[in-house]
matplotlib code that plots the C-alpha trace (Angstrom):
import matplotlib.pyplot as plt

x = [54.1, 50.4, 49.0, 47.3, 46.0, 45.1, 45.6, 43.4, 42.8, 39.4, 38.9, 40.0, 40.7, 38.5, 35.6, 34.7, 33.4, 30.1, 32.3, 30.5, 31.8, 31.5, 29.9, 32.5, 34.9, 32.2, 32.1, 35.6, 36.4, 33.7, 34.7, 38.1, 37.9, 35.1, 37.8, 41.0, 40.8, 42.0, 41.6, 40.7, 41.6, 40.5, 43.4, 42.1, 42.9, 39.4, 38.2, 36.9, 33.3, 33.0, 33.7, 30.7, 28.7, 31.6, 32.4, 28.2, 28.6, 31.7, 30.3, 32.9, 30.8, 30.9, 32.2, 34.8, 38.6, 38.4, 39.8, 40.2, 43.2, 42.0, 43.6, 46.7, 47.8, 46.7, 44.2, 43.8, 40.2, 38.6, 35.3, 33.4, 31.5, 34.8, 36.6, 39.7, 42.9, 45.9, 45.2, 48.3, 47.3, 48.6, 49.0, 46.2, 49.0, 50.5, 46.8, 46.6, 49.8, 49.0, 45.6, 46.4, 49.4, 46.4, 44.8, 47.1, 46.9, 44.2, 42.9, 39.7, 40.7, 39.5, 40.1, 39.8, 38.6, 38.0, 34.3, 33.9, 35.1, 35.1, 35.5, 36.7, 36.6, 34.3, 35.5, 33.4, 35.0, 35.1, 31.6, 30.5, 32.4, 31.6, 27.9, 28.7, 29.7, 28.3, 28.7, 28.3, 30.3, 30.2, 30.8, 32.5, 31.4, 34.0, 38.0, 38.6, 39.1, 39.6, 36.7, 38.5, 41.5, 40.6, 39.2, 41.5, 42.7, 43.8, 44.6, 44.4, 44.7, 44.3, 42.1, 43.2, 42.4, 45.7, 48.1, 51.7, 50.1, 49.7, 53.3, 54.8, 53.4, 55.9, 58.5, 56.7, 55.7, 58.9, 59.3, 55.7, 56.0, 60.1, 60.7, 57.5, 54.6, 54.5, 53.0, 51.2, 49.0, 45.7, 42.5, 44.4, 43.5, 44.5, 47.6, 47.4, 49.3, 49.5, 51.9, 55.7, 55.5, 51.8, 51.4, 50.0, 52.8, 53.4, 49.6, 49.9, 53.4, 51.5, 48.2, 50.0, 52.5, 49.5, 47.7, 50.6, 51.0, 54.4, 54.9, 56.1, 52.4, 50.8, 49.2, 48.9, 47.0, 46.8, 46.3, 47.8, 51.0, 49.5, 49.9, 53.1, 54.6, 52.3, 53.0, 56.4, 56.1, 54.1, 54.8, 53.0, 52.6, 49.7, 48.7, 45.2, 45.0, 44.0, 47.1, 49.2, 52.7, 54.7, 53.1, 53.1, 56.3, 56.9, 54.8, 55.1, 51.5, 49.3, 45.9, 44.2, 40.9, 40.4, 38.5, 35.5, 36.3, 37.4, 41.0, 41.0, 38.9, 41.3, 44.2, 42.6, 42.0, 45.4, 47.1, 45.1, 43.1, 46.2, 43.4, 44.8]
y = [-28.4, -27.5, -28.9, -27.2, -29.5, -32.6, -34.3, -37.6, -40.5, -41.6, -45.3, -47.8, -44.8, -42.2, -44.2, -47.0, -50.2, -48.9, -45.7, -43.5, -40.9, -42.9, -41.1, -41.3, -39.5, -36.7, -35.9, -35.6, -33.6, -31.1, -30.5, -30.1, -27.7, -25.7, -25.8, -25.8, -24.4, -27.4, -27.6, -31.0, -31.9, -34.8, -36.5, -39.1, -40.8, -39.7, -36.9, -33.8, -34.4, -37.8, -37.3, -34.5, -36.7, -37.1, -33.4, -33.4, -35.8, -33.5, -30.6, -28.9, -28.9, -25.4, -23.9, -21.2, -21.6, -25.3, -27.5, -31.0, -32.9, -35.3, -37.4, -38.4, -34.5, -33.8, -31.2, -28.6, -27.4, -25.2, -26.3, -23.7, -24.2, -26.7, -24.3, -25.5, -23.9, -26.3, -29.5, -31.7, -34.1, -36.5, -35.7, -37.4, -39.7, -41.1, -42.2, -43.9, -45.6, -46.9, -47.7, -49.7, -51.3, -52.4, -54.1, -56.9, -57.9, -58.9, -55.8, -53.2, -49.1, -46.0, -43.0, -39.5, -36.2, -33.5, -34.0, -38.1, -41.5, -43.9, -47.5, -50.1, -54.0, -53.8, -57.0, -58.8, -57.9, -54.1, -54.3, -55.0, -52.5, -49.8, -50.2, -49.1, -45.8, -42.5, -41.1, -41.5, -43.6, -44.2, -47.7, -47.7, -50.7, -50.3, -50.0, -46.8, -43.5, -40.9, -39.4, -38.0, -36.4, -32.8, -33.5, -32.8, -36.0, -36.5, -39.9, -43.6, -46.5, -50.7, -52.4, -56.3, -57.9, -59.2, -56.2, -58.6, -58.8, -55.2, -54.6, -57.2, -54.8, -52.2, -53.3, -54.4, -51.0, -49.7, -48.0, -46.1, -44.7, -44.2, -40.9, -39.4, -41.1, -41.5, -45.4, -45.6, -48.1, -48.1, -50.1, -53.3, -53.6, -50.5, -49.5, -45.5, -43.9, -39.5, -37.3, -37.1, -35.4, -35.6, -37.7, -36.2, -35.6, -32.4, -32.2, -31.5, -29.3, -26.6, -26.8, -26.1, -23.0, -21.7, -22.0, -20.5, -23.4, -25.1, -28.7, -29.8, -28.2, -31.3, -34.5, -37.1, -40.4, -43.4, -46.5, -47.6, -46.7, -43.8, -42.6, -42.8, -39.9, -37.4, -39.6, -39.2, -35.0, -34.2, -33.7, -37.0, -39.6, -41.6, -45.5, -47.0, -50.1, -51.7, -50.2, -52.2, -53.1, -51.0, -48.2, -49.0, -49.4, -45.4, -44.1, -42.3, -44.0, -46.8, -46.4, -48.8, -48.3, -50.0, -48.1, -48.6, -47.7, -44.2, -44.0, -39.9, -40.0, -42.1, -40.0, -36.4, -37.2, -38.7, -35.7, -32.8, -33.7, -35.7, -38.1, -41.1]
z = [52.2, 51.3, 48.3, 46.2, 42.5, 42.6, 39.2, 38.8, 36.3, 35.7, 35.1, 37.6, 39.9, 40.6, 39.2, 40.3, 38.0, 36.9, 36.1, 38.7, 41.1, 44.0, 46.6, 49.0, 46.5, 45.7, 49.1, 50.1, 46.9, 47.5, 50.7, 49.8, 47.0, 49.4, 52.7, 51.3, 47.8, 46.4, 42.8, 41.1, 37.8, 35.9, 33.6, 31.6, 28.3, 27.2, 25.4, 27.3, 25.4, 26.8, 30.6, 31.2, 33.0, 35.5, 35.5, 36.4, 39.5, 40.7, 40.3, 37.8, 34.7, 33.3, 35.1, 35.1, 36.4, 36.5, 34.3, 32.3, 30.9, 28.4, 25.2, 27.6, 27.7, 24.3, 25.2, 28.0, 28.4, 30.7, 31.7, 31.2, 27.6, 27.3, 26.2, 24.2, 25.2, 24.1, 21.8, 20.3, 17.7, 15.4, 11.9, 9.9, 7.6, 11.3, 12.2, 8.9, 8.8, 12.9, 11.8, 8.8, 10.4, 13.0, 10.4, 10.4, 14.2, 16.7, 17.6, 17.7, 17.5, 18.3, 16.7, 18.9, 17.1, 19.8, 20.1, 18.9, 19.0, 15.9, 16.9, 14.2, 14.4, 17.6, 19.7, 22.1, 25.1, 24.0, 23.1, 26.8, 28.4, 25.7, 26.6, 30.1, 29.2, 29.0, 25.7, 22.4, 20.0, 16.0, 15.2, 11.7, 8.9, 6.9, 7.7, 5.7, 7.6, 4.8, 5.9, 8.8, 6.6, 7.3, 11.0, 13.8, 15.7, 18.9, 19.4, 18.2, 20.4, 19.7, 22.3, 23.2, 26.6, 26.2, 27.6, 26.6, 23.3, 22.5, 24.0, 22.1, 18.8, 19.8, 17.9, 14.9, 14.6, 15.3, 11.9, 12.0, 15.3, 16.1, 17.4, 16.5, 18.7, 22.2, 23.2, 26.4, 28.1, 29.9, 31.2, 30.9, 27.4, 25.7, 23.9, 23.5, 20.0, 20.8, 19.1, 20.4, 23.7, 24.8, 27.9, 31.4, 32.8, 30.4, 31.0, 34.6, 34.5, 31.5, 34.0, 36.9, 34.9, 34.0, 37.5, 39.0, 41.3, 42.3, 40.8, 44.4, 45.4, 42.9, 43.4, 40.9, 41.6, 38.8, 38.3, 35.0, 32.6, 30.8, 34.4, 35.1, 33.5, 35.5, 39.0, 37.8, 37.9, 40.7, 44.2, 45.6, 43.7, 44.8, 43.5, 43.8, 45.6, 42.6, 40.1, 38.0, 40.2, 37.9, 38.7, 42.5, 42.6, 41.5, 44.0, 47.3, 48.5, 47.7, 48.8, 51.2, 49.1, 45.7, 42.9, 44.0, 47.4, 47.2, 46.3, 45.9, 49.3, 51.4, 49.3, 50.7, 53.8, 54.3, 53.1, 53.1, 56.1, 58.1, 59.3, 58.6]

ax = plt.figure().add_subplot(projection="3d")
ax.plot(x, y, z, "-o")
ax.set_aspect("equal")
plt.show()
Protein backbone atom coordinates (compact mmCIF):
# COMPACT_ATOMS: atom_id res chain seq x y z
CA UNK A 1 0.00 0.00 0.00
CA UNK A 2 1.52 3.56 -0.65
CA UNK A 3 0.09 6.31 1.11
CA UNK A 4 -0.54 9.08 -0.42
CA UNK A 5 -2.57 12.24 2.28
CA UNK A 6 -1.72 12.58 5.39
CA UNK A 7 -4.64 14.12 7.33
CA UNK A 8 -3.49 15.85 10.79
CA UNK A 9 -4.90 17.54 13.95
CA UNK A 10 -3.23 20.58 15.18
CA UNK A 11 -3.27 20.98 19.00
CA UNK A 12 -1.81 18.39 21.21
CA UNK A 13 -0.66 16.64 17.95
CA UNK A 14 1.22 18.12 15.35
CA UNK A 15 1.95 21.15 17.59
CA UNK A 16 3.51 20.95 20.31
CA UNK A 17 2.64 23.05 23.83
CA UNK A 18 3.82 26.47 22.74
CA UNK A 19 1.72 25.49 19.55
CA UNK A 20 4.75 25.52 17.23
CA UNK A 21 5.67 23.23 14.36
CA UNK A 22 8.22 21.49 16.10
CA UNK A 23 11.22 21.26 14.09
CA UNK A 24 11.45 17.77 13.99
CA UNK A 25 7.95 17.61 12.34
CA UNK A 26 8.85 20.38 9.72
CA UNK A 27 11.58 18.43 8.68
CA UNK A 28 10.18 15.12 8.13
CA UNK A 29 7.06 16.59 6.37
CA UNK A 30 9.06 18.64 3.89
CA UNK A 31 10.91 15.90 3.06
CA UNK A 32 8.06 13.84 2.54
CA UNK A 33 5.91 15.92 0.40
CA UNK A 34 9.48 16.84 -1.63
CA UNK A 35 10.36 12.65 -1.99
CA UNK A 36 7.33 10.98 -1.94
CA UNK A 37 4.58 13.41 -3.05
CA UNK A 38 2.87 13.13 -0.01
CA UNK A 39 0.35 15.64 0.54
CA UNK A 40 -0.26 17.08 4.12
CA UNK A 41 -3.39 18.33 5.25
CA UNK A 42 -4.03 20.09 8.39
CA UNK A 43 -7.60 19.12 10.17
CA UNK A 44 -8.23 21.14 12.99
CA UNK A 45 -11.19 22.42 14.96
CA UNK A 46 -9.94 25.97 14.03
CA UNK A 47 -10.77 28.23 11.46
CA UNK A 48 -8.64 28.31 8.31
CA UNK A 49 -7.86 32.25 9.16
CA UNK A 50 -6.38 31.37 12.41
CA UNK A 51 -3.83 28.49 11.63
CA UNK A 52 -1.70 30.70 8.86
CA UNK A 53 1.06 30.96 11.00
CA UNK A 54 1.27 27.07 11.09
CA UNK A 55 0.60 26.82 7.28
CA UNK A 56 3.91 29.53 7.41
CA UNK A 57 6.23 27.09 9.50
CA UNK A 58 5.12 24.12 6.98
CA UNK A 59 5.52 25.81 4.17
CA UNK A 60 1.93 25.44 2.58
CA UNK A 61 0.83 28.97 3.02
CA UNK A 62 -0.55 30.07 -0.38
CA UNK A 63 -0.01 28.01 -2.12
CA UNK A 64 -1.70 26.23 -4.83
CA UNK A 65 -3.05 22.38 -4.74
CA UNK A 66 -2.71 22.16 -1.08
CA UNK A 67 -5.25 22.29 1.26
CA UNK A 68 -6.80 22.91 4.89
CA UNK A 69 -9.72 21.25 6.77
CA UNK A 70 -10.84 23.51 9.42
CA UNK A 71 -14.21 24.09 11.77
CA UNK A 72 -14.25 20.05 12.42
CA UNK A 73 -14.95 19.51 8.53
CA UNK A 74 -17.07 22.48 8.18
CA UNK A 75 -14.88 24.08 5.59
CA UNK A 76 -12.56 23.00 2.79
CA UNK A 77 -10.06 25.57 1.63
CA UNK A 78 -7.37 25.70 -0.65
CA UNK A 79 -4.50 27.51 0.45
CA UNK A 80 -3.81 29.58 -1.98
CA UNK A 81 -5.39 33.16 -1.07
CA UNK A 82 -7.61 30.58 1.30
CA UNK A 83 -9.68 30.02 -1.11
CA UNK A 84 -13.10 28.71 0.20
CA UNK A 85 -14.44 25.77 -1.59
CA UNK A 86 -17.02 23.93 0.69
CA UNK A 87 -18.25 25.60 4.13
CA UNK A 88 -21.28 23.92 6.39
CA UNK A 89 -22.55 26.13 8.98
CA UNK A 90 -25.03 26.30 11.57
CA UNK A 91 -28.05 28.23 11.09
CA UNK A 92 -27.81 31.46 13.01
CA UNK A 93 -31.22 30.52 15.41
CA UNK A 94 -29.26 26.97 16.40
CA UNK A 95 -26.21 29.14 17.52
CA UNK A 96 -28.55 31.26 19.58
CA UNK A 97 -30.57 28.62 21.09
CA UNK A 98 -26.78 26.59 22.08
CA UNK A 99 -25.48 29.87 23.15
CA UNK A 100 -28.29 30.93 25.31
CA UNK A 101 -28.76 27.50 26.68
CA UNK A 102 -24.80 28.11 27.69
CA UNK A 103 -25.77 30.85 29.70
CA UNK A 104 -27.13 28.81 32.36
CA UNK A 105 -24.01 26.52 33.00
CA UNK A 106 -20.27 27.02 33.88
CA UNK A 107 -18.91 27.69 30.75
CA UNK A 108 -17.04 30.39 28.37
CA UNK A 109 -17.89 30.08 24.22
CA UNK A 110 -16.74 30.79 21.15
CA UNK A 111 -18.48 31.60 18.22
CA UNK A 112 -16.70 30.79 14.54
CA UNK A 113 -17.57 33.09 11.48
CA UNK A 114 -15.19 32.11 8.55
CA UNK A 115 -12.56 34.82 9.20
CA UNK A 116 -13.09 35.47 13.41
CA UNK A 117 -13.56 34.20 16.74
CA UNK A 118 -15.96 35.96 19.37
CA UNK A 119 -15.29 34.64 22.89
CA UNK A 120 -17.98 35.20 25.64
CA UNK A 121 -17.58 34.80 29.55
CA UNK A 122 -13.67 34.68 29.14
CA UNK A 123 -12.60 32.14 32.09
CA UNK A 124 -9.40 32.11 33.73
CA UNK A 125 -8.04 29.06 32.55
CA UNK A 126 -9.09 30.05 28.86
CA UNK A 127 -7.67 33.36 29.22
CA UNK A 128 -4.03 31.85 29.67
CA UNK A 129 -4.05 29.56 26.94
CA UNK A 130 -5.83 32.13 24.53
CA UNK A 131 -2.83 34.41 25.01
CA UNK A 132 -0.61 31.74 23.56
CA UNK A 133 -2.09 31.77 20.30
CA UNK A 134 -1.53 33.30 17.13
CA UNK A 135 -4.43 35.16 15.98
CA UNK A 136 -6.76 37.45 16.70
CA UNK A 137 -9.77 37.13 18.93
CA UNK A 138 -12.79 39.62 19.90
CA UNK A 139 -13.62 39.40 23.41
CA UNK A 140 -17.45 40.21 23.65
CA UNK A 141 -18.80 42.50 26.88
CA UNK A 142 -21.97 41.77 26.61
CA UNK A 143 -23.90 38.21 26.08
CA UNK A 144 -25.98 39.17 23.06
CA UNK A 145 -24.94 37.90 19.55
CA UNK A 146 -27.56 39.52 17.22
CA UNK A 147 -25.01 41.22 15.72
CA UNK A 148 -23.88 38.18 14.05
CA UNK A 149 -27.53 37.33 12.49
CA UNK A 150 -26.61 37.85 8.90
CA UNK A 151 -22.82 36.60 9.35
CA UNK A 152 -22.02 33.14 8.23
CA UNK A 153 -21.15 30.71 11.26
CA UNK A 154 -19.32 27.85 11.41
CA UNK A 155 -19.26 26.64 14.72
CA UNK A 156 -19.93 27.21 18.50
CA UNK A 157 -18.28 25.40 21.17
CA UNK A 158 -18.39 25.76 25.47
CA UNK A 159 -14.93 25.79 26.98
CA UNK A 160 -14.73 23.98 30.79
CA UNK A 161 -11.45 22.37 32.10
CA UNK A 162 -13.76 19.98 33.31
CA UNK A 163 -14.33 17.52 30.10
CA UNK A 164 -17.23 15.06 32.43
CA UNK A 165 -18.86 18.31 33.01
CA UNK A 166 -19.31 19.41 29.52
CA UNK A 167 -20.43 15.78 28.63
CA UNK A 168 -22.70 15.56 31.29
CA UNK A 169 -24.49 18.86 29.30
CA UNK A 170 -25.45 16.51 26.51
CA UNK A 171 -28.46 15.54 27.62
CA UNK A 172 -29.67 18.71 29.10
CA UNK A 173 -29.45 19.95 25.78
CA UNK A 174 -30.97 17.13 24.28
CA UNK A 175 -33.93 19.12 22.93
CA UNK A 176 -31.69 21.98 21.09
CA UNK A 177 -29.33 19.88 19.38
CA UNK A 178 -31.32 16.19 18.70
CA UNK A 179 -30.79 15.16 15.29
CA UNK A 180 -29.60 18.35 13.96
CA UNK A 181 -26.01 19.14 15.63
CA UNK A 182 -23.15 17.04 15.67
CA UNK A 183 -21.27 17.31 19.50
CA UNK A 184 -17.65 16.64 19.57
CA UNK A 185 -14.87 17.15 21.92
CA UNK A 186 -11.44 18.63 21.92
CA UNK A 187 -8.28 20.16 23.90
CA UNK A 188 -9.56 18.56 27.03
CA UNK A 189 -11.71 21.37 27.69
CA UNK A 190 -13.78 21.96 24.75
CA UNK A 191 -17.21 20.75 23.80
CA UNK A 192 -17.60 21.44 19.79
CA UNK A 193 -21.53 22.26 18.46
CA UNK A 194 -21.27 22.00 14.00
CA UNK A 195 -24.16 21.30 11.83
CA UNK A 196 -25.51 17.63 11.47
CA UNK A 197 -22.84 15.85 9.45
CA UNK A 198 -19.72 18.07 9.65
CA UNK A 199 -16.95 16.28 11.49
CA UNK A 200 -13.41 15.38 9.81
CA UNK A 201 -14.07 12.34 8.99
CA UNK A 202 -16.49 13.66 5.91
CA UNK A 203 -13.66 16.21 5.86
CA UNK A 204 -11.05 13.85 4.78
CA UNK A 205 -13.44 11.36 2.49
CA UNK A 206 -14.69 14.95 0.16
CA UNK A 207 -10.67 15.98 0.30
CA UNK A 208 -9.56 12.85 -0.79
CA UNK A 209 -12.84 12.35 -3.81
CA UNK A 210 -11.72 15.43 -4.81
CA UNK A 211 -7.84 14.57 -4.82
CA UNK A 212 -8.50 11.55 -6.56
CA UNK A 213 -6.85 9.49 -3.84
CA UNK A 214 -8.15 6.12 -2.40
CA UNK A 215 -9.40 6.34 1.25
CA UNK A 216 -7.30 3.12 2.02
CA UNK A 217 -4.33 5.51 0.51
CA UNK A 218 -5.11 8.06 3.85
CA UNK A 219 -3.60 8.77 7.10
CA UNK A 220 -5.25 10.21 9.91
CA UNK A 221 -3.39 11.08 13.18
CA UNK A 222 -5.31 12.68 16.39
CA UNK A 223 -5.32 13.09 19.59
CA UNK A 224 -8.72 13.88 20.91
CA UNK A 225 -12.62 12.97 20.04
CA UNK A 226 -13.18 15.45 17.42
CA UNK A 227 -10.70 12.99 15.85
CA UNK A 228 -12.12 10.06 15.91
CA UNK A 229 -14.44 10.17 13.10
CA UNK A 230 -11.56 10.87 10.54
CA UNK A 231 -9.13 8.04 12.34
CA UNK A 232 -12.22 6.14 11.91
CA UNK A 233 -12.21 6.64 7.80
CA UNK A 234 -8.76 6.59 6.81
CA UNK A 235 -6.54 3.92 6.01
CA UNK A 236 -4.11 4.17 9.17
CA UNK A 237 -5.30 5.42 11.98
CA UNK A 238 -2.48 6.90 14.03
CA UNK A 239 -2.74 8.16 18.00
CA UNK A 240 -0.23 10.56 19.65
CA UNK A 241 1.45 9.34 22.58
CA UNK A 242 -0.23 11.80 24.50
CA UNK A 243 -4.15 11.06 23.08
CA UNK A 244 -6.99 10.52 25.20
CA UNK A 245 -7.44 6.40 25.71
CA UNK A 246 -10.63 6.37 23.76
CA UNK A 247 -9.03 7.40 20.99
CA UNK A 248 -6.05 5.01 21.46
CA UNK A 249 -8.03 2.38 21.64
CA UNK A 250 -9.33 2.95 17.79
CA UNK A 251 -6.20 3.12 16.36
CA UNK A 252 -3.81 1.04 14.21
CA UNK A 253 -0.60 2.97 16.01
CA UNK A 254 0.22 4.90 18.96
CA UNK A 255 3.24 6.95 18.54
CA UNK A 256 6.28 6.60 20.82
CA UNK A 257 6.62 10.47 20.67
CA UNK A 258 4.30 12.85 22.62
CA UNK A 259 3.28 16.21 21.06
CA UNK A 260 6.06 17.86 21.55
CA UNK A 261 8.17 15.20 20.33
CA UNK A 262 7.18 14.77 16.81
CA UNK A 263 4.20 12.52 16.64
CA UNK A 264 3.74 13.14 12.59
CA UNK A 265 7.63 12.65 12.45
CA UNK A 266 7.86 9.34 14.20
CA UNK A 267 4.41 8.52 12.19
CA UNK A 268 6.32 9.24 8.53
CA UNK A 269 9.18 7.71 9.09
CA UNK A 270 7.42 4.61 10.43
CA UNK A 271 5.34 4.30 7.46
CA UNK A 272 6.42 6.11 4.68
CA UNK A 273 10.08 5.76 5.40
CA UNK A 274 9.78 1.93 7.11
CA UNK A 275 12.61 3.08 9.51
CA UNK A 276 11.31 2.28 12.47
Amino acid sequence: MGYKLIVSDLDETLLNDDHHVGQRNQNVILKARKEHGIKFVPATGRGFMQIQTELKELGLNDLENEYVISFNGGALTENKDNRLIEFKGLSFAKVKEIFEAGLNYNVCQHIYTPDTVYVFNLSDSEKKRLAKLKFEIIYCQENNIDFLKNTPIAKILYQNDDVPYLMSLEKPLEPIIADCVEVSYSSNRYMEFNALGVNKGQGLIDLANKLGIDIKDTIAVGDNYNDISMLKVAGLAVAANNAVDDVKEICDYVTKADCNEGVVAELIERFIYNEI
